[in-house]
C-alpha positions as CSV (number, residue, x, y, z in Angstrom):
1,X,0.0,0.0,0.0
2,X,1.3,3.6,-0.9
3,X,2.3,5.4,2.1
4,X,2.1,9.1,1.8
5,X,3.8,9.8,5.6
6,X,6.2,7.4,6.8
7,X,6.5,6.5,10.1
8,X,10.1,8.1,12.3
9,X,11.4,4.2,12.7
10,X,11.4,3.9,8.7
11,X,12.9,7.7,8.4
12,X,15.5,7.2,10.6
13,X,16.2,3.4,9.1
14,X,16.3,5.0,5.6
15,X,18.9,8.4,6.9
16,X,21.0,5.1,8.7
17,X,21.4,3.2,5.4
18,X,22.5,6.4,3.0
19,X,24.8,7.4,5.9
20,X,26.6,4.2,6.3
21,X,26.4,4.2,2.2
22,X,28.4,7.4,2.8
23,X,30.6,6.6,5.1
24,X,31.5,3.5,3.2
25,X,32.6,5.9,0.7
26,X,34.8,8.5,2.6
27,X,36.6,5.1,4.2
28,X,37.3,3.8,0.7
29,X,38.6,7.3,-0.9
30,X,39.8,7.8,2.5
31,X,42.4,4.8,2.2
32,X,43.2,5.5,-1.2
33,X,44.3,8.5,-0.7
34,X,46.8,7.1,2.1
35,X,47.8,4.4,0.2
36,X,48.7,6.7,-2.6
37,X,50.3,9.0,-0.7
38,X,52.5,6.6,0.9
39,X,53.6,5.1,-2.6
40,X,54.4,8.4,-4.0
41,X,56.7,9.2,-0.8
42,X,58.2,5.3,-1.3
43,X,58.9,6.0,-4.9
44,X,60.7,9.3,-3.7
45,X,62.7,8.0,-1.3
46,X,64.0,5.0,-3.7
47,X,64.9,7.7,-6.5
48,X,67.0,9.9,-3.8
49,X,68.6,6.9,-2.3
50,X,69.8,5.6,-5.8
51,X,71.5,9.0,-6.2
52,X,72.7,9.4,-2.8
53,X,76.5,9.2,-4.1
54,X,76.5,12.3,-6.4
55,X,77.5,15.4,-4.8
56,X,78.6,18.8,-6.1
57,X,82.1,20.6,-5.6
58,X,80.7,21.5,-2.2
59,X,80.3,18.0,-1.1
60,X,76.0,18.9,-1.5
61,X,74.2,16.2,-2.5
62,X,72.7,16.8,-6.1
63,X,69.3,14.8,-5.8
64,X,67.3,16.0,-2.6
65,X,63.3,16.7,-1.2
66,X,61.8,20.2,-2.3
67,X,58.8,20.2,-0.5
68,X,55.1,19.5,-2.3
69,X,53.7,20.1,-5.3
70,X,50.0,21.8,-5.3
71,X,47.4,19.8,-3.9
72,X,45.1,18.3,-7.0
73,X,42.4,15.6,-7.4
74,X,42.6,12.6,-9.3
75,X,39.9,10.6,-10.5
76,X,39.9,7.1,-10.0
77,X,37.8,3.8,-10.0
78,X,36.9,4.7,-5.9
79,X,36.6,8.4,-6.7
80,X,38.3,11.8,-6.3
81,X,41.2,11.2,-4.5
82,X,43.1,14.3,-3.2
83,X,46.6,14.1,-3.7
84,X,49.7,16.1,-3.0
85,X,53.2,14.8,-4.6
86,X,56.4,15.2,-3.2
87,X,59.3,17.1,-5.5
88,X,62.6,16.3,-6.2
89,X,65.0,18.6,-7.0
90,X,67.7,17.0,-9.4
91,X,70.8,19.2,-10.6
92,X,72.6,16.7,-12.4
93,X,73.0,17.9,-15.7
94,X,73.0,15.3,-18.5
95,X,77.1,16.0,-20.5
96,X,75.6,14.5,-23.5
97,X,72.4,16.5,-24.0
98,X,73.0,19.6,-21.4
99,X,69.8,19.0,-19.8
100,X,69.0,18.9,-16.3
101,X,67.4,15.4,-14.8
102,X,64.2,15.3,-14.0
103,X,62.1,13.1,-11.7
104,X,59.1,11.7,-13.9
105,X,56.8,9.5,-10.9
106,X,55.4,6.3,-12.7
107,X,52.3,6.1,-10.3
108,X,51.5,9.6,-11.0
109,X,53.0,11.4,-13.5
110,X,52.6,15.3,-14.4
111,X,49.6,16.8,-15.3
112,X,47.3,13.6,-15.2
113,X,43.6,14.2,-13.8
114,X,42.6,10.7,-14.5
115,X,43.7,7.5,-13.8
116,X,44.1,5.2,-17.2
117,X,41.0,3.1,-16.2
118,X,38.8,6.1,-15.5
119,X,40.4,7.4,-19.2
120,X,39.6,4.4,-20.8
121,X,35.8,4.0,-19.8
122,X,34.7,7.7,-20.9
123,X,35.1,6.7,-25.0
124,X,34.0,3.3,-24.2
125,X,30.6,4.9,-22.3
126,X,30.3,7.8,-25.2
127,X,30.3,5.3,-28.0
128,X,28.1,3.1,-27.0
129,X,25.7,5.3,-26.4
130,X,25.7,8.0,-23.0
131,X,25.2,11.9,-24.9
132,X,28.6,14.3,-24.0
133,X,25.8,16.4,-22.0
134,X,25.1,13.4,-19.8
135,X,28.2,12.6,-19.1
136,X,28.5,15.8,-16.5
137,X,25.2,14.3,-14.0
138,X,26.0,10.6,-14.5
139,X,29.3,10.2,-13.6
140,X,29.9,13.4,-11.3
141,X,28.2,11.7,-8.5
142,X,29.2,8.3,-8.9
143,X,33.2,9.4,-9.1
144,X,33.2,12.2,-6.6
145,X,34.7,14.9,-9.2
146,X,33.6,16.6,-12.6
147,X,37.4,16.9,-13.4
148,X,37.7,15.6,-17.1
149,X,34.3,14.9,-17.7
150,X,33.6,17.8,-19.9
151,X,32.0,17.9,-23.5
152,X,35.2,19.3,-24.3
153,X,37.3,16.3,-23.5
154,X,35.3,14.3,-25.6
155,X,35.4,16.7,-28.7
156,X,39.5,16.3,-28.5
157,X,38.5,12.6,-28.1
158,X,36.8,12.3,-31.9
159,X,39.7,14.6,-33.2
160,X,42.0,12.2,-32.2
161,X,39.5,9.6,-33.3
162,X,39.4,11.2,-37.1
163,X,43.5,10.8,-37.3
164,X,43.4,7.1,-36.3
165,X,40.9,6.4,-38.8
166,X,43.0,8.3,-41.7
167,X,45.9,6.6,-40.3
168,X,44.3,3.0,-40.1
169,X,42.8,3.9,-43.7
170,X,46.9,4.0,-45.3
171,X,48.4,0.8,-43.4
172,X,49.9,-2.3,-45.0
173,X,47.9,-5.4,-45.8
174,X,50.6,-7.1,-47.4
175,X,51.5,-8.9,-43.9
176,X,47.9,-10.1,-43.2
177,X,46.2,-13.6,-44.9
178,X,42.7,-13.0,-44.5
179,X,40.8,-16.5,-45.2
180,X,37.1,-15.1,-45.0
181,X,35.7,-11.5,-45.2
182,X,32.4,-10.3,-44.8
183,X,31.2,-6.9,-46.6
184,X,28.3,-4.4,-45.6
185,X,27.3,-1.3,-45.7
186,X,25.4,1.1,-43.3
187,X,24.1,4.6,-44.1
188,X,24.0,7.4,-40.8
189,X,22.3,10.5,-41.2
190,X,24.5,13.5,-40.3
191,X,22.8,15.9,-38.0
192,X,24.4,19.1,-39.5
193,X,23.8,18.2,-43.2
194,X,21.3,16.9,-45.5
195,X,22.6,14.4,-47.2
196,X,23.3,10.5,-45.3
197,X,26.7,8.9,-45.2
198,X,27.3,5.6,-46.7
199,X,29.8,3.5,-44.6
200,X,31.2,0.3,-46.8
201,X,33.0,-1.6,-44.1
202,X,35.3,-5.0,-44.8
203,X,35.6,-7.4,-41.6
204,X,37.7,-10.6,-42.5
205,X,39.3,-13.2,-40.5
206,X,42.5,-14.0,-40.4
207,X,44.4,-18.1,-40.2
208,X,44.7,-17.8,-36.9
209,X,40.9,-17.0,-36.3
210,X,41.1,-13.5,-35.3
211,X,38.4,-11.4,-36.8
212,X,39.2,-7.4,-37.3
213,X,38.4,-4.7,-39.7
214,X,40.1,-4.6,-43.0
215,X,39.0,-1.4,-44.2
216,X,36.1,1.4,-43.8
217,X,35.1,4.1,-46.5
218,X,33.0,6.6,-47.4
219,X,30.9,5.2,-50.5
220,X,27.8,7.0,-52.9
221,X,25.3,4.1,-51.8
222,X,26.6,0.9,-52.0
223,X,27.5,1.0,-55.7
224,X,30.0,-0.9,-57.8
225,X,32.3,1.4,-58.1
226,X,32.5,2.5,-54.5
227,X,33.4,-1.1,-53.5
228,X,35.4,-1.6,-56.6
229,X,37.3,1.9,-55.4
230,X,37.8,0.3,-52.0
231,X,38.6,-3.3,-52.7
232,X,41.1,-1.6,-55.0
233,X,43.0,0.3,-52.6
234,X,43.3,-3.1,-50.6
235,X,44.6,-4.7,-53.2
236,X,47.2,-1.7,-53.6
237,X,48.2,-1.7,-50.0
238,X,48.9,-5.6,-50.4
239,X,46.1,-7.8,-49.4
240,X,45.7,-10.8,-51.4
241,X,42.5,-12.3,-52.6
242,X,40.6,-13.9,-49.9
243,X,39.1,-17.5,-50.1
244,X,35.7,-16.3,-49.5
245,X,33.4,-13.2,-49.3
246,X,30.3,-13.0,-47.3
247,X,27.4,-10.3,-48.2
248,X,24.1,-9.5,-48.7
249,X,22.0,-9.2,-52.6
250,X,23.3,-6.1,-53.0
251,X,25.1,-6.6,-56.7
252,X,27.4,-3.3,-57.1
253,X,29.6,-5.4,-54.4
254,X,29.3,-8.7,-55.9
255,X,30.3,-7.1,-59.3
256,X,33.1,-5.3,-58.1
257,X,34.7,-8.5,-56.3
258,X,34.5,-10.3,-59.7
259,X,36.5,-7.5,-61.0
260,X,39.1,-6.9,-58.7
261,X,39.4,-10.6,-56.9
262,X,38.2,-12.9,-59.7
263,X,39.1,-16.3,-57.6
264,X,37.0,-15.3,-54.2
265,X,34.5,-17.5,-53.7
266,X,30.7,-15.7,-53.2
267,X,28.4,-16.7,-50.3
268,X,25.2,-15.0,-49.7
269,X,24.0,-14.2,-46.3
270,X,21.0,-17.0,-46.1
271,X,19.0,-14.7,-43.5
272,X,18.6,-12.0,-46.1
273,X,17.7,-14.8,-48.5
274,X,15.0,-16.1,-46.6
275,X,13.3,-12.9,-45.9
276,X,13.1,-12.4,-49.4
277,X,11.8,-15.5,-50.2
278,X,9.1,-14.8,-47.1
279,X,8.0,-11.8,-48.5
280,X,7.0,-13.5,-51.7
281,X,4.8,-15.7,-49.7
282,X,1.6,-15.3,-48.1
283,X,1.7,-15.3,-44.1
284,X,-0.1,-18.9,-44.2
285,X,2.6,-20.3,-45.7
286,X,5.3,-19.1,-43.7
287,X,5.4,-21.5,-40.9
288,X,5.9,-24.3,-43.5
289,X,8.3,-22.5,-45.5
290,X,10.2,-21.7,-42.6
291,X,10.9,-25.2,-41.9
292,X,11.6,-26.0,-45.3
293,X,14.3,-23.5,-45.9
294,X,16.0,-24.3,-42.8
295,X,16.5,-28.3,-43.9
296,X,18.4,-26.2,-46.8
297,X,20.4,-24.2,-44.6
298,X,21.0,-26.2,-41.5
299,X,21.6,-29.8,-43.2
300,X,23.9,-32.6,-42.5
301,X,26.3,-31.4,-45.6
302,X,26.0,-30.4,-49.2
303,X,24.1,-33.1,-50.8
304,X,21.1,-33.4,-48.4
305,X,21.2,-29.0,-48.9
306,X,20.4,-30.0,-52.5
307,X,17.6,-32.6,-52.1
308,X,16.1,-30.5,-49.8
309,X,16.3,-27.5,-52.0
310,X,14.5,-29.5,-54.7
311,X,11.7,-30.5,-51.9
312,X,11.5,-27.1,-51.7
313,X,11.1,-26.2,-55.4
314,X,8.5,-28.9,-55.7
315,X,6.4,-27.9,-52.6
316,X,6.0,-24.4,-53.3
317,X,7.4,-23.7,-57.0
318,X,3.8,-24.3,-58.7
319,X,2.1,-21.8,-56.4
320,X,4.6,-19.3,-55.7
321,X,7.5,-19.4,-58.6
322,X,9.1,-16.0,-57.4
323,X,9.5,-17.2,-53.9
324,X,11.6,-20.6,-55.2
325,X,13.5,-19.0,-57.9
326,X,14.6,-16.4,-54.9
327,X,16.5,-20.4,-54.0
328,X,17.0,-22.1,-57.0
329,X,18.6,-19.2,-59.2
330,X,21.1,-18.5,-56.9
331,X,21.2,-22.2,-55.4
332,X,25.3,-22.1,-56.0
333,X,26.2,-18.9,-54.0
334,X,23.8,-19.6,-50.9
335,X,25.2,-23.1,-49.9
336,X,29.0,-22.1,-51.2
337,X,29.7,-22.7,-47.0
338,X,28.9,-26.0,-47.4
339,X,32.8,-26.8,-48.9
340,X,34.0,-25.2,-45.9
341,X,34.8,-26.9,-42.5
342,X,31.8,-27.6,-41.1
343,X,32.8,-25.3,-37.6
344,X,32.5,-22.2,-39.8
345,X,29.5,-23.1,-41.3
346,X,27.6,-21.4,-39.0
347,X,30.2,-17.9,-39.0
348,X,29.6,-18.1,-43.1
349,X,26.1,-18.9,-43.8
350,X,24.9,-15.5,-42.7
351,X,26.5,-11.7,-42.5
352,X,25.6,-11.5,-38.8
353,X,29.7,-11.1,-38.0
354,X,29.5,-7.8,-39.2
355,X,25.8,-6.7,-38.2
356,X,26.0,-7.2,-34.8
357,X,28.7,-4.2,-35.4
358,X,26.5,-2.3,-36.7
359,X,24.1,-2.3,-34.0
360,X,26.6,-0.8,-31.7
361,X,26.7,2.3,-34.3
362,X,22.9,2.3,-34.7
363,X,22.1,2.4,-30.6
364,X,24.9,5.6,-31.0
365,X,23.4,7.1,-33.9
366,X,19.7,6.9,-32.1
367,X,21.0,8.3,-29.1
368,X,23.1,11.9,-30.6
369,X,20.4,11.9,-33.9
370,X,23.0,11.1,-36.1
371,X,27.1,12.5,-36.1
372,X,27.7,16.2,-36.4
373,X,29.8,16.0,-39.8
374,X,30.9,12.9,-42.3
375,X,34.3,12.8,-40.6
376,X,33.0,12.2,-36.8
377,X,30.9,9.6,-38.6
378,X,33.5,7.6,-39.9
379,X,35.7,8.0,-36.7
380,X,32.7,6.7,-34.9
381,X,32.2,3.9,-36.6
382,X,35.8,3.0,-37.2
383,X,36.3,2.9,-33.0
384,X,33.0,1.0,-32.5
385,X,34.0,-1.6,-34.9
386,X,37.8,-2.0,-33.7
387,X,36.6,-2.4,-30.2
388,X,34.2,-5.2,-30.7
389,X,37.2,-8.0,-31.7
390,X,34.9,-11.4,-31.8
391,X,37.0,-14.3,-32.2
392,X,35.6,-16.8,-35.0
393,X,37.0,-20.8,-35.1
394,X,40.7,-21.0,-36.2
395,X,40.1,-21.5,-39.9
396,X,42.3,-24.3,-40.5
397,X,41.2,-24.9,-44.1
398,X,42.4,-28.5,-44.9
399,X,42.7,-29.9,-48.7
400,X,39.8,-31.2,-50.6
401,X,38.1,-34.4,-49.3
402,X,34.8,-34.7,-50.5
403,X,32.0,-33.5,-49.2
404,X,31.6,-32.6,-45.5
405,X,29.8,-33.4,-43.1
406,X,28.3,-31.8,-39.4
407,X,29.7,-33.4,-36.2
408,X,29.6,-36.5,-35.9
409,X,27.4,-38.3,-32.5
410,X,30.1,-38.1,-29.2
411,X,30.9,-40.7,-27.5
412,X,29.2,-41.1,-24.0
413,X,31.0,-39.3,-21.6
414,X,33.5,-37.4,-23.9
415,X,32.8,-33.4,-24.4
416,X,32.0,-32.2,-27.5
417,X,34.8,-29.3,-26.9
418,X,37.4,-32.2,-26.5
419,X,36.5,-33.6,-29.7
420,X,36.1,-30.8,-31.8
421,X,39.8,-29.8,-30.5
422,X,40.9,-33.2,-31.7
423,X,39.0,-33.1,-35.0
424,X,41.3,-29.5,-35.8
425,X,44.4,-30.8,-34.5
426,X,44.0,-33.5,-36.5
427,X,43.2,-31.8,-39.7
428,X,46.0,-31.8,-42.7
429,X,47.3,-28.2,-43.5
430,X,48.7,-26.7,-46.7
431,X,51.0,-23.5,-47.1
432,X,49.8,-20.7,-48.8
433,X,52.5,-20.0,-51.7
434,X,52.6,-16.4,-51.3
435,X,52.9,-16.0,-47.6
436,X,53.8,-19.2,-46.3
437,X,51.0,-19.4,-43.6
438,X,48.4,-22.4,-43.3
439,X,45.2,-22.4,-45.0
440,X,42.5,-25.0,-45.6
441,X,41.1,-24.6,-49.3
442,X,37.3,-25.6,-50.0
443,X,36.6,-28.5,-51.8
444,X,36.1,-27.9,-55.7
C-alpha cells in the first residue's frame, strides 16, 4: 500500500542506510588517498637513495626533497582522490644533451587528472551510447569529481579519433592472410547536413581465427564502383585475394569483387535470402516455409542441402515461382559454406559477423540523432568496430576431401569441446604459396 507519511522508525532506518552508504565511501577514498600518498613518498625515497653518491664541488648532494607540489584531485575507480606529490630537486646535468634530470613518478605522473582506467571507460561509455551532455550528472556523482568529464574532452576525443581512422585507412595489408571477409554497408544521417553517409566496411578473419576490420570508406550508396574503389586500394596496399566473401544481394559489391578478386568465392547471407523469399509468400505459408528452408540451410552437408532444395522447389514452386527462384537461381552462392569446415559453417552462412557491429553504431546514432559532420561519422564507426574484436573458429582450411559433413554423435562421456579440439588438430594443413602461412582450401 502507498504510504504518503512514513513512520520516524522507517525515516530514521532509511537516513541510517544512506549514511553508512556514505561513510563507506569516505573510508574507501579515505584509504586510497593514504595508500597513494604513501607510494608516491616510497617511490621518492628510492629515486634519492639511488643517487645518494652524487655530490657537487661543495660535497651537497645533487638529488634532494623540495617540498610539495599543489594539492590536486585525481579521479579514480573509488573516486576523487586528493593528492599532493612530493618534489625532487635533481641538478645533475646530463654531458651528453645539457639537460637537467628530472624526476618523472610512474604512479602519477605530471599533469594527469585521470587514472588510465577512468580514461579508458569515458570513449567506451560515449560510444556506446551515454550523450557528451550526460556525461556531467551521470558520472559526477558516482566518481566524486567533474574533473575531465567535460563535452570538451570528448570533442579532443573524436579529433583524435578522425587521425586514427586516416591513419588505419593507409596501413599495410601485405603482412595479413585473411581467409574469410564479410562486406556491408550502413548509411548514418548526419545531423548538420542533408545528405546520409554511406559506410562500406570490410571485416575478415585471419588463419589464426582472429576477426578485425580490414578497411572502412565513405561510399555514394553501396554501388560498384565505391566497392570496386575500396577493394582496390586493398589490393594496392597488399592484401591478397581472400578464399571467401560473405554479403548481402546487393550486386554493385558482388560485381566489383568479380573484377578486382576474380578467384574469391561468393556466399550469400541466407538470412537475407530467406526474408526475401518470405516476403513473396503469403503469411499462411510461412510457418511451412520456414521449416523447409532451414532443412536447406542447416543440413547434415551439401548433398542433403540440395535434395532438400528440390523439396522445396516442388512444394511451393507451382504456387509461388518467385519465392523458389529467390532459392533455386542463386542455389550455387547460398550453400558455397557447405565446402568449408563444417565449424565455420555457421560464421559463413549469414553476414551477422559484421551486423551485430552495426548495431553498436545504430544504438549511437539513435541516441546523438545522427554525427555532427561525415568525418566524426566515420571515426565513430571506425572505434565501435575496432573495439568489438569477436573471435571466429581458427580456420584451419584443410585440402579437398569430399563433401563434409556436421559433427559427428560423441561418445558417452567425452565433451564435444574435447572432440572438436581433436577433429582441428587432426586436420592436414597446406601452405599458402605467397605468404607461407596455413590455409585449408574448400573442396572444388
Amino acid at each position: 500500500m502507498l504510504k504518503v507519511v512514513q513512520k520516524n522508525s522507517e525515516s530514521n532506518e532509511a537516513t541510517a542506510v544512506a549514511a553508512g552508504a556514505w561513510l563507506l565511501d569516505a573510508i574507501v577514498r579515505d584509504g586510497a588517498r593514504q595508500m597513494l600518498a604513501a607510494a608516491l613518498q616510497a617511490q621518492v625515497g628510492v629515486y634519492i637513495d639511488a643517487h645518494r653518491g652524487e655530490v657537487d664541488q661543495a660535497g651537497h648532494r645533487l638529488v634532494v626533497r623540495n617540498g610539495y607540489h599543489q594539492p590536486r584531485e585525481v579521479t579514480t575507480a573509488a573516486g576523487a582522490v586528493p593528492v599532493r606529490a612530493p618534489r625532487v630537486n635533481d641538478r645533475r646535468i646530463d654531458e651528453v644533451t645539457g639537460a637537467r634530470g628530472r624526476f618523472s613518478s610512474a604512479i602519477l605522473p605530471a599533469w594527469v587528472r585521470k587514472s588510465p582506467q577512468v580514461a579508458e571507460v569515458l570513449p567506451l561509455l560515449y560510444l556506446h551510447g551515454l550523450s557528451c551532455g550526460d556525461f556531467l550528472p551521470a558520472l559526477e556523482q558516482f566518481l566524486g569529481s567533474a574533473a575531465g568529464l567535460s563535452a570538451a574532452t570528448l570533442t579532443r576525443l573524436t579529433t583524435q579519433w578522425q587521425e586514427e581512422a586516416k591513419v588505419f585507412g593507409k596501413r599495410s595489408l601485405a603482412d595479413t592472410d585473411y581467409v574469410y571477409c564479410w562486406v556491408d554497408g550502413i548509411h548514418l544521417k548526419v545531423r548538420l547536413e542533408q545528405d546520409k553517409v554511406c559506410l562500406l566496411v570490410m571485416i575478415g578473419v585471419r588463419v589464426d581465427g582472429t576477426k578485425e576490420l580490414i578497411a572502412l570508406a565513405e561510399g555514394f550508396r553501396e554501388s560498384s564502383e565505391s566497392w570496386a574503389d575500396l577493394l582496390r586500394d586493398c589490393k594496392r596496399r597488399g592484401m591478397g585475394a581472400p578464399v571467401l566473401a560473405v554479403g548481402d544481394g546487393a550486386l554493385g559489391f558482388w560485381k566489383a569483387l568479380r573484377e578486382v578478386f576474380p578467384t574469391t568465392k561468393e556466399q550469400r547471407c541466407s538470412f537475407h535470402v530467406q526474408g526475401n523469399v518470405l516476403a513473396a509468400l503469403p503469411k499462411s505459408a510461412h510457418p511451412g516455409a520456414k521449416a523447409a528452408l532451414a532443412k536447406i540451410f542447416n543440413a547434415q552437408d551439401k548433398d542433403h542441402a540440395m535434395a532438400a532444395a528440390k523439396t522445396f522447389e516442388a512444394d511451393y514452386g507451382p504456387k509461388w515461382p518467385k519465392a523458389v527462384a529467390k532459392i533455386t537461381e542463386h542455389l550455387d552462392v547460398l550453400l558455397a559454406f557447405y565446402d568449408f569446415p563444417a565449424e565455420h559453417w555457421i560464421h559463413l552462412r549469414t553476414t551477422n559477423p559484421i551486423e551485430s557491429t552495426f548495431a553498436t553504431i545504430r544504438l549511437r546514432q539513435r541516441v546523438t540523432k545522427g554525427p555532427g559532420s561525415r568525418a566524426a561519422g566515420v571515426a565513430m564507426a571506425f572505434k565501435l568496430i575496432e573495439s568489438r574484436p569477436t573471435p571466429v573458429a581458427r580456420p584451419q582450411r584443410t585440402p579437398p576431401r569430399g563433401p563434409r559433413t556436421r559433427r559427428s554423435p560423441i561418445p558417452e562421456g567425452q565433451a564435444r569441446g574435447t572432440t572438436r579440439r581433436i577433429r582441428r588438430r587432426s586436420a592436414s594443413r597446406v601452405t599458402h604459396r605467397s605468404t607461407g602461412l596455413d590455409y585449408c582450401s574448400p573442396s572444388r
